[in-house]
SEFIMAR-890631 format. One record per residue (C-alpha): residue number from 1; x, y, z. Coordinates in steps of 0.5 Angstrom, whole numbers, plus 2048, in hexadecimal, padded with zeros to 3 digits. Layout:
BEGIN
NODE    nr     u     v     w
NODE   NUM     X     Y     Z
...
***
This chain:
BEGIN
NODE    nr     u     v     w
NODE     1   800   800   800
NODE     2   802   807   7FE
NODE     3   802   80C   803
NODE     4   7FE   812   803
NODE     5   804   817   802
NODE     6   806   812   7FC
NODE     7   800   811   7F8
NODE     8   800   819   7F9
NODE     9   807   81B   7F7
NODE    10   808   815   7F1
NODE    11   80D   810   7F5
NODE    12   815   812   7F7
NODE    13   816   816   7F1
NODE    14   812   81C   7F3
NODE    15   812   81B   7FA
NODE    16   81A   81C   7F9
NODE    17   819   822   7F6
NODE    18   813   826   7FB
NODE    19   819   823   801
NODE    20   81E   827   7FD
NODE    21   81A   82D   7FB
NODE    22   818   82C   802
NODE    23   820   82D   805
NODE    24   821   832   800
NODE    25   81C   837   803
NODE    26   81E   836   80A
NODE    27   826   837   809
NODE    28   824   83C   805
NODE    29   820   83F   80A
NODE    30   825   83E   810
NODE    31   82A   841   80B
NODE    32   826   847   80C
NODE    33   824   848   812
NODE    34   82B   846   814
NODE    35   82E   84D   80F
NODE    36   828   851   812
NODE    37   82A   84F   81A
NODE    38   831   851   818
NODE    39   830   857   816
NODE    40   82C   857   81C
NODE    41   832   856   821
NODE    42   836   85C   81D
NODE    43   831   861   81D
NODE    44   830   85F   825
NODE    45   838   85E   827
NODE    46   839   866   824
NODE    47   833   869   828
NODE    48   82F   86B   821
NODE    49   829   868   825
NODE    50   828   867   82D
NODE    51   825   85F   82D
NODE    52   827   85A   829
NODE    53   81F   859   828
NODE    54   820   860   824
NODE    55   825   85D   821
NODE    56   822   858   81F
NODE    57   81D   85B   81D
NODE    58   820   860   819
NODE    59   825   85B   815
NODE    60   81F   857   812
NODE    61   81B   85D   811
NODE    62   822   85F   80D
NODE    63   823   858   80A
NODE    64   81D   857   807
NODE    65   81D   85F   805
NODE    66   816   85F   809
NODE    67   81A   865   80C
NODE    68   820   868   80F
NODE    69   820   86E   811
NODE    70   821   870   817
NODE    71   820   876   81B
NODE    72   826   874   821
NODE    73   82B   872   81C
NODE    74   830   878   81C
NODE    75   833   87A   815
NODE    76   839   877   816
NODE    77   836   870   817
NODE    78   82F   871   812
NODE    79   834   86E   80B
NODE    80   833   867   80F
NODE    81   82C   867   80D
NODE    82   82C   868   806
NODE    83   831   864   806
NODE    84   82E   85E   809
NODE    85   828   85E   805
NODE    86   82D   85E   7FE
NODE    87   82F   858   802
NODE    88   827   856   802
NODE    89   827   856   7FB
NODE    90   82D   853   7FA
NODE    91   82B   84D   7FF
NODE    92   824   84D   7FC
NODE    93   826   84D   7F4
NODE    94   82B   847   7F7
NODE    95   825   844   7F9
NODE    96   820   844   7F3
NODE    97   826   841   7EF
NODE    98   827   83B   7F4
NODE    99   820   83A   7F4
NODE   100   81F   83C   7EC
NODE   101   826   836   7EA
NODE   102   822   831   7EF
NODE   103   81B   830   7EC
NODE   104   81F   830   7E6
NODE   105   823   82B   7E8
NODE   106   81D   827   7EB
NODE   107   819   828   7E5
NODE   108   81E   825   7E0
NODE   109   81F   81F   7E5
NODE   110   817   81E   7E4
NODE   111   817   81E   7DD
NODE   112   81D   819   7DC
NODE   113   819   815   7E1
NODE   114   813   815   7DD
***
């Protein structure tokens, strides 16, 4: 008998590849994540904000180009923040290329299979 999961994903082949997909978008995420805590322990080691929850807050906002502009940072310290949403970009670009070279990689495996 067939499990459920099986009979709806069509056997090994494809259950593969929803795992693979799956682990690609969460380290892909924890690489995010990751960059934007980064980020966030700069901004609260040089004093831009007084918690390391604004921090936080501020480099995801920041990352995801969301936000960034913050009223406390002194013009001194005010280009770490562009430069963090650039690293965003950059990271998010990375991303959709690491995801766009998957699905193709998965979907010429599918057509060779049959």
């Amino acid at each position: 008998f067939k499990t459920r999961v099986e009979r709806h994903y069509g056997g090994g082949r494809k259950l593969l590849s929803v795992a693979l997909m799956s682990l690609a978008i969460s380290g892909l995420l924890i690489l995010q994540l990751a960059s934007g805590f980064i980020w966030a322990l700069v901004y609260e080691q040089l004093g831009i904000t007084h918690t390391m929850r604004e921090a936080d807050y501020l480099a995801l906002t920041t990352i995801s180009a969301l936000g960034g502009d913050y009223a406390g940072a002194t013009s001194y310290w005010r280009v770490l923040l562009p430069m963090t949403s650039i690293n965003g970009a950059l990271l998010f670009g990375l991303s959709t290329a690491v995801m766009f070279r998957l699905v193709s990689a998965v979907h010429a495996l599918d057509e060779r299979a049959g």
